[in-house]
C-alpha positions as CSV (number, residue, x, y, z in Angstrom):
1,X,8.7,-6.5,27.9
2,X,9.9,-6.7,31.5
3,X,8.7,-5.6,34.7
4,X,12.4,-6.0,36.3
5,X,14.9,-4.4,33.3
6,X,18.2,-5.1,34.7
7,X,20.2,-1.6,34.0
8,X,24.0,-1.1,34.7
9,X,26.0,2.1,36.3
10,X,28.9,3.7,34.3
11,X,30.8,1.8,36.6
12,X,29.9,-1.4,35.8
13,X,32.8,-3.6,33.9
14,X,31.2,-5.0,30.2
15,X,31.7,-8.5,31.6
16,X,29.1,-7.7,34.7
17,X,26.7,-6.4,31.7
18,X,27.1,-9.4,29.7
19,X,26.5,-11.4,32.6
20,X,23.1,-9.4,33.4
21,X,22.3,-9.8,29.8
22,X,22.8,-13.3,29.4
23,X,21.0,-14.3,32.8
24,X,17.5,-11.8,31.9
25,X,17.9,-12.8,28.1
26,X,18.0,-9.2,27.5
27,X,19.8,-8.0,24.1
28,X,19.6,-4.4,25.7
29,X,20.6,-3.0,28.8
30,X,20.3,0.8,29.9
31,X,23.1,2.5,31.6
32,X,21.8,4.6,34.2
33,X,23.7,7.5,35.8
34,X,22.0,10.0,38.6
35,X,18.8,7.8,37.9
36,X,18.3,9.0,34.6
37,X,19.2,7.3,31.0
38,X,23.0,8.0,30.1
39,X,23.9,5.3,27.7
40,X,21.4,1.7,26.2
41,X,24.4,-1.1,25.6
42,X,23.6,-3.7,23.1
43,X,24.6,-7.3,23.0
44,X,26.3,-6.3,19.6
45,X,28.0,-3.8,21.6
46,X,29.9,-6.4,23.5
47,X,30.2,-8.9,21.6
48,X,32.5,-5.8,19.6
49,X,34.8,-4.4,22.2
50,X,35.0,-8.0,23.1
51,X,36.3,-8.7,19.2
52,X,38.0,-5.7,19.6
53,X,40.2,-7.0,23.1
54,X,41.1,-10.1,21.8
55,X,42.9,-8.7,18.5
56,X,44.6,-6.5,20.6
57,X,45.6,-9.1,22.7
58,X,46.7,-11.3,19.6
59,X,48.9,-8.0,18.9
60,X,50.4,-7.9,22.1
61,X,51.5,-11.5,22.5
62,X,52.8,-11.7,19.3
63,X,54.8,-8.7,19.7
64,X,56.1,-10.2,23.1
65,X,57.1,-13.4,21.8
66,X,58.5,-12.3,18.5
67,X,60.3,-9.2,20.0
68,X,61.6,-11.6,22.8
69,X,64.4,-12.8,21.5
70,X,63.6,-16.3,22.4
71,X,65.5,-18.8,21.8
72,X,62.3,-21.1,20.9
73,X,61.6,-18.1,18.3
74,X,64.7,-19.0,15.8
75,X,63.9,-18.0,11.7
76,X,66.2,-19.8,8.7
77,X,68.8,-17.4,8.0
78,X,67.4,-14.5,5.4
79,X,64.1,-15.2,6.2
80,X,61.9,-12.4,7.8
81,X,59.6,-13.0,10.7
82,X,56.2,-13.2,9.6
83,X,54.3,-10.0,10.7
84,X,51.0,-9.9,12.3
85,X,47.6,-10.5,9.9
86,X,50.2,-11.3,7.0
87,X,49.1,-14.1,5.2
88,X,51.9,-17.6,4.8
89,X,52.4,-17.8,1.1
């Protein structure tokens, strides 16, 4: 236990809680709105809406490029552009 808990406001971004986290070793961090307990935010929390940004990400891009129309982006003739999460065979 800790005398000093860090704690976080609703308006607090996820990467300012991470950051609290990591520096107080702390796998927990309450979320404290009008002084009293609103939310507790777990490492595992992060670590999934973090997961969760970077596939969405890896969605985005790949829909950018693909969708572009780049001439970079050029597929044999007859041959569909791989989709996102499909496996090459």
């Amino acid at each position: 236990m800790t005398r000093d808990m860090p704690t976080a406001t609703p308006d607090d971004s996820i990467h300012d809680i991470a950051c609290r986290m990591r520096y107080s070793r702390s796998r927990h961090i309450p979320v404290l709105e009008k002084g009293k307990l609103a939310e507790l935010i777990s490492a595992g929390d992060i670590v999934k809406l973090r997961a969760e940004n970077t596939e969405q990400e890896a969605q985005e891009l790949h829909e950018y490029i693909i969708g572009s129309g780049h001439t970079a982006i050029q597929f044999p003739a007859g041959t569909p552009p791989i989709q996102y999460g499909e496996k090459k065979s």
